[in-house]
C-alpha positions as CSV (number, residue, x, y, z in Angstrom):
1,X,23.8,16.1,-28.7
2,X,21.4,18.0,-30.3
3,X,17.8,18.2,-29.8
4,X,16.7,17.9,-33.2
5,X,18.1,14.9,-33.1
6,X,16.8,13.2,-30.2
7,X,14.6,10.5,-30.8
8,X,11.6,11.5,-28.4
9,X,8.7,13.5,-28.9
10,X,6.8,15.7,-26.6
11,X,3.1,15.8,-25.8
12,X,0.3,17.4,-24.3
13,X,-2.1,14.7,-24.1
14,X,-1.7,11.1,-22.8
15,X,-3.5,7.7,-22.2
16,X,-5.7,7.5,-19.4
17,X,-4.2,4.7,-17.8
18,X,-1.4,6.8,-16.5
19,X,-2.9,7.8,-12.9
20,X,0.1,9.4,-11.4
21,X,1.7,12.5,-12.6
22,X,5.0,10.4,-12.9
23,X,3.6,7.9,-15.0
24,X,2.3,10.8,-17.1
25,X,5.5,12.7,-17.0
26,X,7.1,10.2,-18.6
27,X,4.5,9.9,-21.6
28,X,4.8,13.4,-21.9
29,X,8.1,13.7,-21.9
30,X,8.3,11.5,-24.5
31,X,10.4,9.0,-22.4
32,X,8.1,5.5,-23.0
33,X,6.3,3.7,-25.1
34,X,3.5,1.0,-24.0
35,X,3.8,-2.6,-26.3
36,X,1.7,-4.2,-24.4
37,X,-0.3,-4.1,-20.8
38,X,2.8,-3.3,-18.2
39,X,5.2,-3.6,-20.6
40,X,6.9,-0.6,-21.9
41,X,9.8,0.5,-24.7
42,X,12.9,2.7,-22.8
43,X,13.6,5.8,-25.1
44,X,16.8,7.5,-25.3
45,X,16.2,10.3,-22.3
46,X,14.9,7.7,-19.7
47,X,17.5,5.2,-21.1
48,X,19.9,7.4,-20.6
49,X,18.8,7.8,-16.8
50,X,18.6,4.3,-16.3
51,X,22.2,3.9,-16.8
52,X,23.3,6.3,-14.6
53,X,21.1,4.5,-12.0
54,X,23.3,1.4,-13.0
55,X,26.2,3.5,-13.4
56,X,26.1,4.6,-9.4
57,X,25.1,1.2,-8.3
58,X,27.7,-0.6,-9.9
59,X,29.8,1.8,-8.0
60,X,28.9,1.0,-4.5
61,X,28.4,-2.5,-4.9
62,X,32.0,-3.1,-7.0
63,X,33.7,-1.1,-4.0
64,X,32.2,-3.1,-1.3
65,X,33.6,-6.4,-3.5
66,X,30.6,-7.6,-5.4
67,X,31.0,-8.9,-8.5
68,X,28.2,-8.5,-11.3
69,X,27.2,-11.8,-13.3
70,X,24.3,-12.1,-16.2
71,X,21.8,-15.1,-15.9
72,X,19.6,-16.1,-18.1
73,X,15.9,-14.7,-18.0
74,X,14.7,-18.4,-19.2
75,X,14.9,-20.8,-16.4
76,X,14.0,-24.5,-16.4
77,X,10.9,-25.6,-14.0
78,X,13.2,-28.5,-12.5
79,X,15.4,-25.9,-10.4
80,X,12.0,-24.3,-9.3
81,X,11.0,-28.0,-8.9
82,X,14.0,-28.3,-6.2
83,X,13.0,-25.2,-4.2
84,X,9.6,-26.2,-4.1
85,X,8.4,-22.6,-5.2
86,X,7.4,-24.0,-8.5
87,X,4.0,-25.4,-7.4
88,X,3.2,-22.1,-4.6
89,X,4.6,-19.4,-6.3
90,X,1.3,-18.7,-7.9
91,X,0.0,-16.7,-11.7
92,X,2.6,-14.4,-11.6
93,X,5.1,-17.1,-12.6
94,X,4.9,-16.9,-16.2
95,X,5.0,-20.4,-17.3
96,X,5.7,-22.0,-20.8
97,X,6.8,-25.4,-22.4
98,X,9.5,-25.2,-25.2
99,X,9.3,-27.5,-28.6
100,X,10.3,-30.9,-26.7
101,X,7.8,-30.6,-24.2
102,X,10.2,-28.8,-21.3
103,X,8.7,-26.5,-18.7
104,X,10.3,-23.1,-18.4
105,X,9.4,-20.1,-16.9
106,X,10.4,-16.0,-17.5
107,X,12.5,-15.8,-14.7
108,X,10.5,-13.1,-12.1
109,X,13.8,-13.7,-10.2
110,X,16.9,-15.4,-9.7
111,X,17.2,-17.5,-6.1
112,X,17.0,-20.2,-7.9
113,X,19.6,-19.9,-10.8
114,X,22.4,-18.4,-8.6
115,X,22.1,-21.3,-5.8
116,X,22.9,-23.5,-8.9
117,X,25.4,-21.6,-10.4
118,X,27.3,-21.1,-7.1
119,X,26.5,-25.1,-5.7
120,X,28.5,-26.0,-9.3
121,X,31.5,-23.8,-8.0
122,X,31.8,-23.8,-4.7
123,X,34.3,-26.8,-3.5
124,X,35.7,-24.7,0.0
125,X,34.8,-22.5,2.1
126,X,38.0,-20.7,1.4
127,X,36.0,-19.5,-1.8
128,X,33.8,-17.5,0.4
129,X,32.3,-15.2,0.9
130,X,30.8,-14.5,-2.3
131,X,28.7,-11.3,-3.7
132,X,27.0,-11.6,-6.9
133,X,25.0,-9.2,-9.0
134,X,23.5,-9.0,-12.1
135,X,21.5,-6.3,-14.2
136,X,18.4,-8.0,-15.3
137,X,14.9,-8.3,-17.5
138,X,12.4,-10.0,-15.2
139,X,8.9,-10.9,-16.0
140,X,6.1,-11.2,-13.4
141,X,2.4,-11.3,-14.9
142,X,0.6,-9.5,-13.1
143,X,-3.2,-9.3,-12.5
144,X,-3.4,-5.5,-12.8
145,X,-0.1,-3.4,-14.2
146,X,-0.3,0.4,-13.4
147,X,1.3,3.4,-12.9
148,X,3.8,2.6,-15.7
149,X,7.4,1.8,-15.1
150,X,6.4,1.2,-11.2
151,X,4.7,-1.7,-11.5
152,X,5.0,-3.1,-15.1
153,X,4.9,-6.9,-16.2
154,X,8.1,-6.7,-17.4
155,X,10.6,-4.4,-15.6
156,X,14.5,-3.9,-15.2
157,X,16.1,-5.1,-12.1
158,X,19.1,-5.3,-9.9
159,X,19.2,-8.5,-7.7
160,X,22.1,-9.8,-5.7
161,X,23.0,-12.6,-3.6
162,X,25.2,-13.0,-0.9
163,X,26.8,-16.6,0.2
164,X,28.7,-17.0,3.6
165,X,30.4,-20.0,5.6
166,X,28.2,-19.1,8.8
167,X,25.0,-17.1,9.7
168,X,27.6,-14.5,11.6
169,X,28.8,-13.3,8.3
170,X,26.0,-13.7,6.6
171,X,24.5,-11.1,8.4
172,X,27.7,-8.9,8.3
173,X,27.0,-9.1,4.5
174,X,23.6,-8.4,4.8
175,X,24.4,-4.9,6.3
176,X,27.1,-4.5,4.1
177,X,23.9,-4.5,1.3
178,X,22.1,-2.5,3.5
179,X,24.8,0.2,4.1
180,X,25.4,0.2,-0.3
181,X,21.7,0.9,-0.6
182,X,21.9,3.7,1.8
183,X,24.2,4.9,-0.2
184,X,22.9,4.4,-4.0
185,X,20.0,6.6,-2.8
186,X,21.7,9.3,-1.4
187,X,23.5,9.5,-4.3
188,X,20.4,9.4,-6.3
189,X,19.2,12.7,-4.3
190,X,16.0,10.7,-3.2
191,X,13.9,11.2,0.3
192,X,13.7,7.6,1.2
193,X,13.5,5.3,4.4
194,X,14.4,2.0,5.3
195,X,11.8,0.1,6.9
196,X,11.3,-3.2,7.9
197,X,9.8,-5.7,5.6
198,X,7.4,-8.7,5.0
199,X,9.9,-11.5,3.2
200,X,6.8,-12.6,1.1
201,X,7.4,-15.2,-2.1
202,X,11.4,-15.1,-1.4
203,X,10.7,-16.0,2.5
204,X,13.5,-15.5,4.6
205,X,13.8,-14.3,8.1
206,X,14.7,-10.9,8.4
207,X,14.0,-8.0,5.8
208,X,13.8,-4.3,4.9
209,X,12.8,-2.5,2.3
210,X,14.1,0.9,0.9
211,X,10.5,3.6,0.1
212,X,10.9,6.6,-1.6
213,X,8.5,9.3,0.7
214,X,5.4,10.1,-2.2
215,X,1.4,11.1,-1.4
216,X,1.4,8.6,-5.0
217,X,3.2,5.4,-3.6
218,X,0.9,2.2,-2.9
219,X,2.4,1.0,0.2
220,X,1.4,2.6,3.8
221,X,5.1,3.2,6.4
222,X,4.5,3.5,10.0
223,X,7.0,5.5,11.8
224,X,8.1,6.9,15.0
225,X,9.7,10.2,14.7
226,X,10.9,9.9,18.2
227,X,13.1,6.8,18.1
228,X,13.5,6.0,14.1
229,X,11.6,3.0,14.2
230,X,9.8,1.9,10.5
231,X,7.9,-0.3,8.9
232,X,5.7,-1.1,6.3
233,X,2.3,-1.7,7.1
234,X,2.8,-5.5,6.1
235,X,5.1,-5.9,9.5
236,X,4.1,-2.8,11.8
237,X,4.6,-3.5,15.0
238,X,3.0,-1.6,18.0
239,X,3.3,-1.2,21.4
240,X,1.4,-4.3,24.0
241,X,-0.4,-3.4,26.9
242,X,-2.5,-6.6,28.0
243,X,-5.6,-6.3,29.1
244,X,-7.0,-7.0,32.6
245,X,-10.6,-6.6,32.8
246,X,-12.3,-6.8,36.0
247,X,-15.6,-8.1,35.6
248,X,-17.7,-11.2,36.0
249,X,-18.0,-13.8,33.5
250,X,-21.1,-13.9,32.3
251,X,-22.7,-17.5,30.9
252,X,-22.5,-18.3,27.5
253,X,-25.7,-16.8,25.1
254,X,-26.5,-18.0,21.7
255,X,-28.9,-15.5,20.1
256,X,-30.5,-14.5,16.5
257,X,-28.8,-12.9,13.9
258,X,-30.9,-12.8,11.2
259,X,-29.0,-12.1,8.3
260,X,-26.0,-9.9,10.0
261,X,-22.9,-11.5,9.4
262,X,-20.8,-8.3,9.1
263,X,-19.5,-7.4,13.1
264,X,-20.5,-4.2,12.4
265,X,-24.2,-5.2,11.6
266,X,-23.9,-7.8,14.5
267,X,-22.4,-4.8,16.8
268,X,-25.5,-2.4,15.9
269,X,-28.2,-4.9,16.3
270,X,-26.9,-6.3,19.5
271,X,-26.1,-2.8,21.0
272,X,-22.5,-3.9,21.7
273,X,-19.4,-2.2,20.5
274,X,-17.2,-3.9,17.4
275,X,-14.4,-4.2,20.1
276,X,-16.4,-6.3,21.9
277,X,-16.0,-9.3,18.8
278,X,-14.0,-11.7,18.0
279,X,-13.7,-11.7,14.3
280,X,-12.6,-15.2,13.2
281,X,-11.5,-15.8,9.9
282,X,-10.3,-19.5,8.8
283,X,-7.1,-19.3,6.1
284,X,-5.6,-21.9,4.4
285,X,-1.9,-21.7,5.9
286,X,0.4,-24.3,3.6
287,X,-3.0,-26.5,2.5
288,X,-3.9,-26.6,6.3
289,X,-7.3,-24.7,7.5
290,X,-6.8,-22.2,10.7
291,X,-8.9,-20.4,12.6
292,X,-7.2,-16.7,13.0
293,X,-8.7,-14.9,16.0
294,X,-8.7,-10.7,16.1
295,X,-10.8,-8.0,17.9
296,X,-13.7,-6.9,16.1
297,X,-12.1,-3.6,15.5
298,X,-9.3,-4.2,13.5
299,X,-8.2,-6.2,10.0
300,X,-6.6,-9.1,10.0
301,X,-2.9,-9.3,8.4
302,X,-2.2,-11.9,5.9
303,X,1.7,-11.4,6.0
304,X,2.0,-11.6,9.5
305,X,-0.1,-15.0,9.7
306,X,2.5,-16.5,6.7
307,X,5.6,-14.8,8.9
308,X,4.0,-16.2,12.4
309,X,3.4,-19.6,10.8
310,X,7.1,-19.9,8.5
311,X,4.2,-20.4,5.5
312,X,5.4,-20.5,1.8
313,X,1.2,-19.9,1.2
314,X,-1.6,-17.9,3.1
315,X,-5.1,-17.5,1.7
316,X,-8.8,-17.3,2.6
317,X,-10.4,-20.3,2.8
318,X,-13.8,-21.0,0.2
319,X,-16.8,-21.4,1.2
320,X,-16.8,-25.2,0.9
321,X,-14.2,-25.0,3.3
322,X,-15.9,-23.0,6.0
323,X,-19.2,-25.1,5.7
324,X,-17.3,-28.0,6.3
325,X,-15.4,-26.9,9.1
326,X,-18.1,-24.9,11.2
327,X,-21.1,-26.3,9.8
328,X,-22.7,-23.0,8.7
329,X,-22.2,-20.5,5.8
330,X,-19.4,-17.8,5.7
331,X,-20.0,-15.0,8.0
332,X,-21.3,-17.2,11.2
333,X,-17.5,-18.9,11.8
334,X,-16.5,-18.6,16.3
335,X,-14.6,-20.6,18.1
336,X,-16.9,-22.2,20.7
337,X,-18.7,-25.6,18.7
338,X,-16.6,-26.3,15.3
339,X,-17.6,-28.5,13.8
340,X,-14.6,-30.1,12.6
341,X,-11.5,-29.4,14.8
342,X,-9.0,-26.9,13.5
343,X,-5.1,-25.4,14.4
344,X,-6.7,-21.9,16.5
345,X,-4.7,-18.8,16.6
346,X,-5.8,-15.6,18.8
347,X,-4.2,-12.3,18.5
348,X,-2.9,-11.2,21.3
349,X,-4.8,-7.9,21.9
350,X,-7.6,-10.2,22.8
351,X,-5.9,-11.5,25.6
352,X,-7.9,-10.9,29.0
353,X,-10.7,-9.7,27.7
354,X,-14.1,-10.9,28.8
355,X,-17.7,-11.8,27.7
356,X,-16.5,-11.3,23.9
357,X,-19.6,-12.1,20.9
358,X,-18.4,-14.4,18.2
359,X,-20.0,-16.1,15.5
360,X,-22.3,-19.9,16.4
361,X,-21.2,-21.8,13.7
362,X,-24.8,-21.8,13.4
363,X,-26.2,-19.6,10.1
364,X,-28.0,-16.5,11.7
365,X,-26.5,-16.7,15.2
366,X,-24.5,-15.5,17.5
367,X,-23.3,-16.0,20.8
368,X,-22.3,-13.7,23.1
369,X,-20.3,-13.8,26.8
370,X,-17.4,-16.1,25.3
371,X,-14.1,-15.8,27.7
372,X,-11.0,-17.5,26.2
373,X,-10.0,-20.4,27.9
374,X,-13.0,-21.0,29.9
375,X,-15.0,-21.2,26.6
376,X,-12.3,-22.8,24.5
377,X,-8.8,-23.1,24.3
378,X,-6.3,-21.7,21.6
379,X,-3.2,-23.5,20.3
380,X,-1.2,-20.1,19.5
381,X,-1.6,-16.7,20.5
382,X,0.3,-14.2,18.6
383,X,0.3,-10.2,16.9
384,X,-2.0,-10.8,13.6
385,X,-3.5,-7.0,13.2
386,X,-3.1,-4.4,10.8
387,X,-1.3,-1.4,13.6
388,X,-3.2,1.6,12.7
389,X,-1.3,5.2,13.2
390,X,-1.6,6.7,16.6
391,X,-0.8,3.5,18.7
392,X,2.6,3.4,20.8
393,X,5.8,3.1,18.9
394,X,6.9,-0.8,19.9
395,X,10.2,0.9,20.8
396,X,9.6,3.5,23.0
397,X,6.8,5.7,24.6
398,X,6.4,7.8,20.7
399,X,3.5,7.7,18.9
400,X,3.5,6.0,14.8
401,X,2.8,8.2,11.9
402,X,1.3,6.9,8.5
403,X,3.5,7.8,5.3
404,X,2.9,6.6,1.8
405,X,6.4,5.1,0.2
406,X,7.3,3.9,-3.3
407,X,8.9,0.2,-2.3
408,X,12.3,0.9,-4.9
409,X,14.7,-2.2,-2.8
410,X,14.1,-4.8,-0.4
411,X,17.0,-6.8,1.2
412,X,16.9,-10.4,2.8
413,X,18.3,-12.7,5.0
414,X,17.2,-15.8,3.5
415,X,19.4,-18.2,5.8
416,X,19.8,-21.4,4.3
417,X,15.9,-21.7,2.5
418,X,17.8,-22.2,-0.9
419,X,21.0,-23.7,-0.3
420,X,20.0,-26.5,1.6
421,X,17.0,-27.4,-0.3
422,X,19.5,-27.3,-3.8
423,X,22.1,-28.4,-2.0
424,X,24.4,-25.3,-2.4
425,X,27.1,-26.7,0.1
426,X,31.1,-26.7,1.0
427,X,33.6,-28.3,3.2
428,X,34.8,-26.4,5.9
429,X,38.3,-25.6,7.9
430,X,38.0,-29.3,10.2
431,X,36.4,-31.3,7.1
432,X,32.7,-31.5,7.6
433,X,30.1,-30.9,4.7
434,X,28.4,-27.4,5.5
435,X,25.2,-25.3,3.6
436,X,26.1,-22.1,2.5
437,X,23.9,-19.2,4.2
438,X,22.8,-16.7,1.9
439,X,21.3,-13.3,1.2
440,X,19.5,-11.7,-1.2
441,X,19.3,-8.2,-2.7
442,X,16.6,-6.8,-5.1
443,X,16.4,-3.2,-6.5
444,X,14.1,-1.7,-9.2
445,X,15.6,-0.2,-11.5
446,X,13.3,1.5,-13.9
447,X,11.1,2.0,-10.6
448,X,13.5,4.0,-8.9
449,X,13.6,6.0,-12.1
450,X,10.3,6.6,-12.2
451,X,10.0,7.3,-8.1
452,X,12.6,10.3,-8.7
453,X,10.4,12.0,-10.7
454,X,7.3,11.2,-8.6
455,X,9.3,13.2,-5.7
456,X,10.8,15.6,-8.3
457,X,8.2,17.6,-10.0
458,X,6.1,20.9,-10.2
459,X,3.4,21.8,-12.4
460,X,6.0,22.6,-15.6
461,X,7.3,19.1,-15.8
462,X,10.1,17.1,-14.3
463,X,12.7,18.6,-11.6
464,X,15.6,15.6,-12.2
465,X,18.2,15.5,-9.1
466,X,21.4,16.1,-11.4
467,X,22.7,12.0,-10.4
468,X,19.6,10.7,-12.6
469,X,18.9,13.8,-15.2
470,X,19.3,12.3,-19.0
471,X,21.7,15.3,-19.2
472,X,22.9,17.6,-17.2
473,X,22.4,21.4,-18.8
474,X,20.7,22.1,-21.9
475,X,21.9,25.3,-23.7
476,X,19.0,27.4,-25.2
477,X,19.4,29.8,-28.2
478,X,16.1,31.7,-28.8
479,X,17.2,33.7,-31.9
480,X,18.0,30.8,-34.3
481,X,17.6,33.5,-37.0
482,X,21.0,35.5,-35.4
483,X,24.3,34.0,-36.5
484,X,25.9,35.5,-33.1
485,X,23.6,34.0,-31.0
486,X,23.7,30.9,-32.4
487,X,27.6,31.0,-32.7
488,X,27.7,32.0,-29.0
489,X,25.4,29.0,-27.8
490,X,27.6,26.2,-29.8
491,X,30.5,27.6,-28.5
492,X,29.4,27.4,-24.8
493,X,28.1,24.1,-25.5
494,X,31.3,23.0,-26.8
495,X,33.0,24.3,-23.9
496,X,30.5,22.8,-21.7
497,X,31.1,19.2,-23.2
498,X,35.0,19.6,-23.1
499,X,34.1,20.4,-19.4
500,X,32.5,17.1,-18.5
501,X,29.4,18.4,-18.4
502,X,26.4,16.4,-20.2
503,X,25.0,19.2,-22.3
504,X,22.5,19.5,-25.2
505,X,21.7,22.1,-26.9
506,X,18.2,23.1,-28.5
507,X,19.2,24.0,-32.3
508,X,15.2,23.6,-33.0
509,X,14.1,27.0,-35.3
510,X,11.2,27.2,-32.6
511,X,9.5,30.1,-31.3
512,X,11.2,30.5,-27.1
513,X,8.2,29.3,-25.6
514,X,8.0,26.2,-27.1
515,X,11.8,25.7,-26.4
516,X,11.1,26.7,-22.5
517,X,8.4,24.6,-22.2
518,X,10.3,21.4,-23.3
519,X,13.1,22.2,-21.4
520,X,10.9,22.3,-18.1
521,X,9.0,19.2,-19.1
522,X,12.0,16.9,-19.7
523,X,13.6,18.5,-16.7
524,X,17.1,19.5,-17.9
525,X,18.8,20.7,-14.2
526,X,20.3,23.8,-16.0
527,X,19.0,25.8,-18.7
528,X,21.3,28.0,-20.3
529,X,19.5,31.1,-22.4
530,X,21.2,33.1,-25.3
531,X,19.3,35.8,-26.1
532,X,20.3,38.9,-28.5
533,X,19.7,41.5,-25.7
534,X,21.8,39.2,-22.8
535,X,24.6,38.8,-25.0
536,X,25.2,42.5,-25.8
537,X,25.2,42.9,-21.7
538,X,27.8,40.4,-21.9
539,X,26.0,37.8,-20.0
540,X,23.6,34.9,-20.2
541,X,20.4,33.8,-18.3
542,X,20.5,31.0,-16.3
543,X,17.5,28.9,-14.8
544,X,18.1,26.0,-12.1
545,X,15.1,23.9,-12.9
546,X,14.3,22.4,-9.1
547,X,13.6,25.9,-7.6
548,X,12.5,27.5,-11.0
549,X,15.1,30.7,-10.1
550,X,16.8,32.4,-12.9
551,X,20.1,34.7,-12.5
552,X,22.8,36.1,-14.7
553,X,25.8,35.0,-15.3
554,X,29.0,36.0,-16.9
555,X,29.3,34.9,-20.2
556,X,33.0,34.4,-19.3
557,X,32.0,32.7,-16.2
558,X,29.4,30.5,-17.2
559,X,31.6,27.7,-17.9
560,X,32.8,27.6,-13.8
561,X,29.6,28.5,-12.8
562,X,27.9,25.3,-14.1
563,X,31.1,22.8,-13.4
564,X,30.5,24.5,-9.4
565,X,27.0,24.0,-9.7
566,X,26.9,20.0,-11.0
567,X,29.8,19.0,-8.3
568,X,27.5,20.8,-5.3
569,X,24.6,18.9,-6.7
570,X,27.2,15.4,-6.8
571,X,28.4,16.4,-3.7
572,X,31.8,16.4,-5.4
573,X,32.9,19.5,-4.1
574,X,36.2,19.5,-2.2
């Protein structure tokens, strides 16, 4: 290919939207195109990444006996209807009626539609196991698209799904999924680690998700670099010592709060530390109001409330809500005198602590000198706090560190949540009626794109592992106005094609800097230079774009030399 005839164009400014130099990259590199808010147009060079992304997952899923499928991105409301996630799923479901009335959706993903397509083909459970995969448009609107490709309204995806006769092997195929995604971003050339996961709007029981290391990524990773241990901030566990405070219990003290409602205000004015609270918050878990108990201290964690309580739903109750239940406005809520009796959950870092301040249920008061279970009784006790870096690795005696991630994949074990809702079903060996267990497998596609070149840049442009590069070398004659050196740079870029290696070359009659420029912004991995003074030396410059070095080669050589250099970077090399 030559460059002239590339459909892509370069630029030096771009919209302000794009925060992150990735997002921006891409722009300037002349790789997207925004239609609308979070939804973007591929072009050629990105495209051509994108495929290779497929290319290499396609790969390690077909080896390990998957088999890919194509659903349709239009699904009817009645299968959502059977799950129950039509009605809780929430705005991001984009929803329409067709010209009879129908309700549809733009499928944000596929549990749904492969439960029915398997349920319609599966008779035995000598069918099984079965590992499907599709390529895939979804659509998810949501309430504030950003940073381009990584979180767009309308984004390409790989999702899988696994069905087995028996939990046993449904978990044998779940780490056969996790192994293949180890692998796809190894081969991508990507810093990544798997951590475990939140199982959010797909539920499930067990998770992890796949981040790609990046200062830019939106989620938080705790991580123990003694013992491996990760997770995303969403399920961070830490290490439990409970506490055992030896003091007297003082008798219960309602006092004045005049407008304080924040623990910290409440702390200052009473001249007690923020440890010293119980912060109670009352959710709505499933359409049922729950008082959720933490220290003062710490934030309360919504995904570990829906995990702890098997919710499909967790929000913040209104303030209707919380007047009706304590009796007061928000910001006075405790749980010593509701006034409507609730479902009470404590976390457990409050356990054996003493002579606690909580909130009166009483607008501008407090009371203080509240002990847990001689004040009132709790109907769960459980681990509902944000962990923080610095506390105790829940594994061993190391200490968690705080990393930012790009979330690129996410496996689950969803059990039987679809099957036997949708009655996805088989007869097994001895005759009985059984539900298939299943799992499910979701990678971004165009994200993972994008995340290479968050980890995979300088100042110049884009630094492209050679697995996801748009091509591979790009051949640069400077002299356009020299027949020789032209001749010399078509011929090595023939050569280089009939080599296997993906190769453009630069035929633009543009002054070197220009050329050298795009090159680094569009992140070819090898730039080849022809030059009037390197050719009568016999030789040709060479610059390997990830560490910005330059050498000579032989112009006899240089055909080995970049074959070598693309199977080291492939790890291909014998």
């Amino acid at each position: 290919m030559k460059v002239s005839q590339i459909f892509f164009q370069t630029l030096k400014e771009v919209p302000k939207e794009a925060q992150i130099e990735s997002h921006r990259l891409l722009y300037r590199a002349g790789m997207i195109q925004k239609l609308a808010s979070g939804i973007y147009s591929y072009l050629p060079l990105v495209l051509r990444s994108v495929r290779k992304l497929e290319n290499i997952i396609r790969e390690e899923l077909n080896k390990r006996g998957c088999q890919e499928v194509l659903m349709p991105a239009v699904q009817p409301a009645e299968l959502w209807e059977e799950s129950g996630r039509w009605t809780y799923y929430g705005p991001e479901l984009l929803r329409f009626k067709d010209r009879k009335g129908g309700d549809f959706c733009l499928g944000p993903t596929h549990e749904e539609v492969i439960t029915d397509m398997v349920r319609k083909n599966l008779r035995s459970y000598k069918q099984l196991p079965y590992n499907l995969y599709q390529f895939q448009s979804k659509f998810r609107d949501e309430i504030r698209p950003r940073f381009g490709l990584m979180r767009g309204r309308e984004f390409i995806m790989k999702d899988g799904y696994s069905f087995d006769i028996n939990e046993e092997n449904a978990k044998k195929s779940y780490q056969l999924m996790f192994e293949a995604y180890n692998a796809i971003f190894n081969r991508c050339g990507l810093k990544f680690k798997p951590v475990d996961a939140a199982t959010g709007a797909i539920g499930g029981d067990m998770s992890h998700e796949f981040q790609v290391l990046a200062e830019a990524g939106e989620d938080l990773i705790l991580s123990c670099d003694k013992c491996g241990y990760a997770a995303n901030l969403e399920k961070a566990r830490s290490q439990f010592v409970p506490s055992a405070e030896d003091v007297e219990e003082l008798p219960l003290k309602e006092v004045h709060t005049p407008s304080r409602k924040a623990v910290e205000d409440v702390a200052e004015f009473l001249g007690r530390s923020s440890k010293d609270f119980i912060k109670s918050m009352i959710y709505i878990v499933d359409d049922e109001p729950v008082l959720i108990m933490v220290p003062g201290d710490r934030e309360v964690n919504e995904a570990k409330i829906q995990a702890f309580f098997r919710a499909n739903s967790v929000a913040l109750a209104n303030d209707a809500v919380i007047a009706e239940v304590t009796g007061a406005e928000t910001g006075f809520a405790g749980p010593v005198g509701l006034k409507k009796k609730i479902k009470t959950a404590v976390d457990r870092l409050l356990t054996g602590r003493k002579n606690l301040v909580a909130g009166a249920n009483k607008t501008d008061h407090h009371i203080e000198n509240i002990n847990i279970n001689r004040d009132f009784t709790t109907d769960v006790t459980g681990d509902f706090v944000v962990v923080r870096k610095g506390e105790k690795c829940p594994d061993c005696d190391g200490t968690l560190e705080e990393y930012r991630g790009i979330e690129v994949g996410q496996v689950f074990y969803l059990g039987t949540k679809y099957s036997e809702k949708m009655n996805c079903s088989f007869v097994d060996e001895s005759g009985k009626t059984v539900t298939a267990v299943m799992g499910c497998y979701g990678l971004g596609v165009g994200r993972t794109v994008q995340a290479a070149i968050e980890q995979n840049h300088d100042e110049f442009g884009i630094q492209w592992p050679m697995a996801l590069a748009p091509y591979e070398a790009v051949v640069l004659p400077l002299q356009m106005n020299k027949p020789e050196v032209v001749e010399a740079a078509e011929n090595i870029y023939k050569k280089l094609l009939e080599a296997g290696v993906e190769t453009v070359i630069d035929d633009r009659d543009e002054r070197a800097g220009f050329k050298f420029n795009d090159a680094d912004l569009v992140g070819y991995p090898l730039q080849i230079i022809f030059g009037g003074k390197s050719l009568e030396k016999g030789v040709v410059e060479v610059k390997i774009r990830k560490t910005n070095t330059k050498l000579e080669v032989k112009l006899e050589e240089i055909i080995d030399f970049t074959v070598s250099y693309k199977k080291k970077e492939l790890g291909l090399n014998d």
